[in-house]
C-alpha positions as MATLAB code, in Angstrom:
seq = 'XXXXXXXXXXXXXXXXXXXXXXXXXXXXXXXXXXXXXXXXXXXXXXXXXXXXXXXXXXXXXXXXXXXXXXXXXXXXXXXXXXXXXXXXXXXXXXXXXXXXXXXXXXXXXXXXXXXXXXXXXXXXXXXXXXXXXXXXXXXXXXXXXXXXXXXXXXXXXXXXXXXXXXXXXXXXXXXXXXXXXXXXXXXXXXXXXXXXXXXXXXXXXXXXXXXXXXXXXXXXXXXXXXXXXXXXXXXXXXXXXXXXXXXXXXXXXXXXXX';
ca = [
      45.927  -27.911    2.430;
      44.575  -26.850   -0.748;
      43.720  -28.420   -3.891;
      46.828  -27.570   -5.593;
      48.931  -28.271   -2.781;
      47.365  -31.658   -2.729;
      47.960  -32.469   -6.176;
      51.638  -31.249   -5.634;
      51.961  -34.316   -2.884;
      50.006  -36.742   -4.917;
      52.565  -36.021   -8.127;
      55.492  -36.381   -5.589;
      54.193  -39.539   -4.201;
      53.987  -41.334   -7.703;
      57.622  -40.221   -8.596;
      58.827  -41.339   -5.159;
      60.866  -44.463   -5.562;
      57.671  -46.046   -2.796;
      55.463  -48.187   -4.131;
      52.427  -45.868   -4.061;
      49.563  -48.323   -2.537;
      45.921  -47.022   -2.663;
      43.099  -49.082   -1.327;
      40.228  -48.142   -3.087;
      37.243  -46.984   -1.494;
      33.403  -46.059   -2.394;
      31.762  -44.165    0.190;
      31.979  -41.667    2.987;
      32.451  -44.841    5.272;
      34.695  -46.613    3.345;
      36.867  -43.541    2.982;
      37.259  -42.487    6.561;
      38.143  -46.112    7.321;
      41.094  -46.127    4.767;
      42.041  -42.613    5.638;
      42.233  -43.383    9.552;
      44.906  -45.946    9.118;
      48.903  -44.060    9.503;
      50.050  -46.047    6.182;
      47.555  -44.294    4.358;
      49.519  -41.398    1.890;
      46.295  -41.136   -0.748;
      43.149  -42.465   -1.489;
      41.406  -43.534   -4.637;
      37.587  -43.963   -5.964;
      36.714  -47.087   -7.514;
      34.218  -45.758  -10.284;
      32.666  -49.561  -10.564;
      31.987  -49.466   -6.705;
      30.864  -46.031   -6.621;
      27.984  -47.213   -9.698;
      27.188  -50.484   -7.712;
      26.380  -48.536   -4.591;
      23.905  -46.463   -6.384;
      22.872  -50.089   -8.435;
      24.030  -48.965  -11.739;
      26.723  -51.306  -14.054;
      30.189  -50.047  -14.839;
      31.777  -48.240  -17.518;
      29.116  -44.513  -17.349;
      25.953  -46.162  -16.233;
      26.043  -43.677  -13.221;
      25.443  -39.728  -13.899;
      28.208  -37.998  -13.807;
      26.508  -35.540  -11.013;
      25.889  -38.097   -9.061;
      29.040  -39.839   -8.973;
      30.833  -36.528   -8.154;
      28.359  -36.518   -5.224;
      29.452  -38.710   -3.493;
      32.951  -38.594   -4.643;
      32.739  -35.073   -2.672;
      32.145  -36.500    0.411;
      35.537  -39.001   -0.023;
      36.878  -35.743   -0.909;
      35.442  -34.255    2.990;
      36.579  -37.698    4.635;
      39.436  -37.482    3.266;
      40.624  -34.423    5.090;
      44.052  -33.051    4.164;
      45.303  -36.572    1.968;
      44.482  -35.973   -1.838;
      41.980  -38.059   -3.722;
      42.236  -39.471   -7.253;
      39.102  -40.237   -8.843;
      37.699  -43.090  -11.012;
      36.685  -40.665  -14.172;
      35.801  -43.462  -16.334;
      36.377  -42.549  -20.114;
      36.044  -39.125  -19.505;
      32.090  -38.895  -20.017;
      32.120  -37.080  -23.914;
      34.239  -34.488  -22.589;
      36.809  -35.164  -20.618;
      38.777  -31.691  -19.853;
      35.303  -30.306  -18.828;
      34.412  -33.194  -16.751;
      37.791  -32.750  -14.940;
      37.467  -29.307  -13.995;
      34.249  -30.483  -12.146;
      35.815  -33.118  -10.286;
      38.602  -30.334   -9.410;
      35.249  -28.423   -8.021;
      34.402  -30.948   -5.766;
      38.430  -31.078   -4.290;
      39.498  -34.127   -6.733;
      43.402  -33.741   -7.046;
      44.460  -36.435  -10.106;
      41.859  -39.020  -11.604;
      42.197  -42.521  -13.977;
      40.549  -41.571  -17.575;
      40.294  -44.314  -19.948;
      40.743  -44.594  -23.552;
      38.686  -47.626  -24.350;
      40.606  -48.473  -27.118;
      39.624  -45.295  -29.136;
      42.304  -44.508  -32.187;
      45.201  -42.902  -30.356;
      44.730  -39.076  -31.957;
      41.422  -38.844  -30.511;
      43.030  -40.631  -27.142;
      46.083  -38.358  -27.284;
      43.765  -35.119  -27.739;
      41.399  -36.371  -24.698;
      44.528  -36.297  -22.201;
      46.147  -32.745  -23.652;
      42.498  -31.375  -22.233;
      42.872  -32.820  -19.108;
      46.071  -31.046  -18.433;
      44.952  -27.770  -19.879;
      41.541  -28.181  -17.309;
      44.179  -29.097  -14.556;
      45.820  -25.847  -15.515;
      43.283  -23.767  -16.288;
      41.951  -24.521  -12.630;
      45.279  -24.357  -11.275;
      46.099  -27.389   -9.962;
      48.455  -29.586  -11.864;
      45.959  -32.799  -12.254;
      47.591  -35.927  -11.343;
      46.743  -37.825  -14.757;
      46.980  -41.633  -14.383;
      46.145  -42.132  -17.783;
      45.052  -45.658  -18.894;
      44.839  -47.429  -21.543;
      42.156  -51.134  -22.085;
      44.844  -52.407  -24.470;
      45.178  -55.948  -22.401;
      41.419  -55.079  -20.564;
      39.487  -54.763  -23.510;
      41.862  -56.250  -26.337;
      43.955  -59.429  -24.434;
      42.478  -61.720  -26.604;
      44.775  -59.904  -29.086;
      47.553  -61.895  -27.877;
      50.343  -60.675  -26.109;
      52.298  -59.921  -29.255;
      49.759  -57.046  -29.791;
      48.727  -56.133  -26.844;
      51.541  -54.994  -25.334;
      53.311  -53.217  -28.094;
      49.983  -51.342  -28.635;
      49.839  -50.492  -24.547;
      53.555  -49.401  -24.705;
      52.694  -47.280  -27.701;
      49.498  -45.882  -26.142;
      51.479  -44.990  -22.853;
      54.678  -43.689  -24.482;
      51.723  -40.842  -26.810;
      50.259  -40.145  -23.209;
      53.171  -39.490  -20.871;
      54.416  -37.160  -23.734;
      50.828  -35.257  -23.678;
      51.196  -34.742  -20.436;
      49.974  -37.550  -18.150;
      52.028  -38.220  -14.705;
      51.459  -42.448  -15.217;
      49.899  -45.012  -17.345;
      47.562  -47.458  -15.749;
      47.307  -50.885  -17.519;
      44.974  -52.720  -15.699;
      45.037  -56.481  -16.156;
      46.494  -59.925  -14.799;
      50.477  -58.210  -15.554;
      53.235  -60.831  -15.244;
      56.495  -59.864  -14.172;
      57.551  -59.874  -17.789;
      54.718  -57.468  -19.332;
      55.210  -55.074  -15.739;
      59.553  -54.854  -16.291;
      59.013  -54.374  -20.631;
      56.034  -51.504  -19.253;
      58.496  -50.252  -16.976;
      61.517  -50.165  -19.613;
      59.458  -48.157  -22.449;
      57.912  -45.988  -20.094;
      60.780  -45.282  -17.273;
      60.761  -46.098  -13.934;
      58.107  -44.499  -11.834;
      55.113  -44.016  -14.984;
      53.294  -47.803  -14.668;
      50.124  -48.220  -12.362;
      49.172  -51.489  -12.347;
      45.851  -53.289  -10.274;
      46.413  -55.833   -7.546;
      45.081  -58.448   -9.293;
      45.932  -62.521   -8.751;
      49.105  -63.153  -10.705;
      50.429  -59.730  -10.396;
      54.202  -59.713   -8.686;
      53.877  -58.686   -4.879;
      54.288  -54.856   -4.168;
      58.076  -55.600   -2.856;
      58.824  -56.690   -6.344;
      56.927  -54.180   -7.975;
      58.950  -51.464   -6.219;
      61.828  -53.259   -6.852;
      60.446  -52.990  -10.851;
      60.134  -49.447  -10.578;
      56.807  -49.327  -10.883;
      54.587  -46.283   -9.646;
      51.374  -47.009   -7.938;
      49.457  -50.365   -7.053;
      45.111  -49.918   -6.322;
      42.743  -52.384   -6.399;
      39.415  -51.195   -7.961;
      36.517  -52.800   -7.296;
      37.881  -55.925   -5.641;
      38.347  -53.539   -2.343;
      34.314  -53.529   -2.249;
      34.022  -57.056   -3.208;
      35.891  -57.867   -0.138;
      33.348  -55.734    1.741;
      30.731  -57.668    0.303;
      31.745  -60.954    0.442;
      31.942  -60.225    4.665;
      28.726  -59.117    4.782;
      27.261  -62.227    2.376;
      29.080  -64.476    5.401;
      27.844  -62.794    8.115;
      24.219  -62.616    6.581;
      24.379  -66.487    5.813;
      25.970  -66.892    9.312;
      22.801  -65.208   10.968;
      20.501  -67.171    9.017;
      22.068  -70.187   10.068;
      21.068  -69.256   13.897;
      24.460  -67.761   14.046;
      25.238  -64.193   15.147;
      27.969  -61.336   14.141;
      31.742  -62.344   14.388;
      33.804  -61.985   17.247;
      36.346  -59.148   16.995;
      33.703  -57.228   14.869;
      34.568  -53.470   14.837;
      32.515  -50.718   15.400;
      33.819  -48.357   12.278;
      30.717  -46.988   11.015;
];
């Protein structure tokens, strides 16, 4: 399958009525776990768990080159299921920072916009569509906008008028979805899902968020899970390190997937 034929499934898997679940992964490892299991229709790079593995911080710490490194060998362990990337805020250029990810065999991607004035925001996703056309493969966009991440303490009376009119500007420039990450109630997820239509949220599996059975019952698009995939990772291997250290050994029922 190639990359355009990939991106072609990924677009018809967010406008599916399904609940598009991704389980975010990291690594080569990570991905060919996720990808072996049948449920699995996608994957998706968490950007802050593909910076931790290389120990930088979030949010562009990690050159770009080396980010897409590794994001090329999800892309290989991935096999014929398409990949969206974690793209950050588009690294200073975002339509030329999406046509490399397309090199490497990425098929859609999350930009953010960091709060930046909506022109400059609007412009950033029309040049990730023309990239995704240029290269000929119609980019699945999940465009998303910080306006509860980065501006909550706001208060929802701003917030979320400013996140409906961020997502409303992007869908119309182009994007497939808008991802508003943050602790959604089932209020803020079914006003999303009224101003933007049914099938154009992505939302982030975080505590407090309704259950995926009433999120496709919302009409919302896609569920993933960032970094908190990793941290679940982690947090196993933090047990089973204390565990040893404790005169302890590895859990029963271990499995050998690496």
């Amino acid at each position: 399958m190639n990359s355009a034929e990939k991106a072609a499934r990924l677009r018809h898997l967010h406008e599916d009525p399904e609940l598009l679940v991704l389980v975010n992964v990291w690594d080569a490892v990570s991905a060919t776990v996720v990808a072996g299991e049948p449920q699995t229709k996608a994957l998706a790079t968490a950007g802050h768990s593909i910076a931790a593995t290389f120990g930088y911080g979030d949010g562009e710490q990690i050159p770009l080159e080396l980010g897409l490194s590794l994001v090329e060998r999800i892309v290989v362990a991935a096999g014929d299921l398409p990949v969206s990337a974690d793209l950050d805020g588009g690294y200073g250029d975002a339509g030329e920072t999406v046509r490399k990810a397309i090199g490497v065999g990425v098929v859609g991607a999350n930009v953010e916009d960091r709060l930046r004035p909506l022109d400059e925001s609007v412009a950033r996703v029309e040049a990730i569509v023309a990239a995704g056309e240029a290269e000929g493969v119609p980019f699945v966009l999940n465009a998303r906008t910080d306006a509860l991440a980065r501006g909550g303490d706001r208060g929802r009376d701003v917030w979320l008028p400013d996140a409906i009119e961020r997502g409303k500007a992007y869908l119309d420039a182009g994007a497939t979805s808008v991802f508003v990450p943050g602790p959604l109630d089932e209020d803020a997820v079914t006003e999303l899902v009224a101003a933007f239509g049914p099938q154009k949220l992505s939302v982030i599996g975080f505590p407090g968020v309704p259950d995926q059975a009433r999120l496709a019952e919302l009409g919302v698009a896609r569920i993933t899970y960032g970094p908190l995939t990793q941290r679940v990772a982690l947090t196993a291997l933090q047990d089973a390190a204390r565990a040893i250290y404790a005169g302890g050994g590895i859990p029963e029922g271990t499995r050998p997937l690496n």
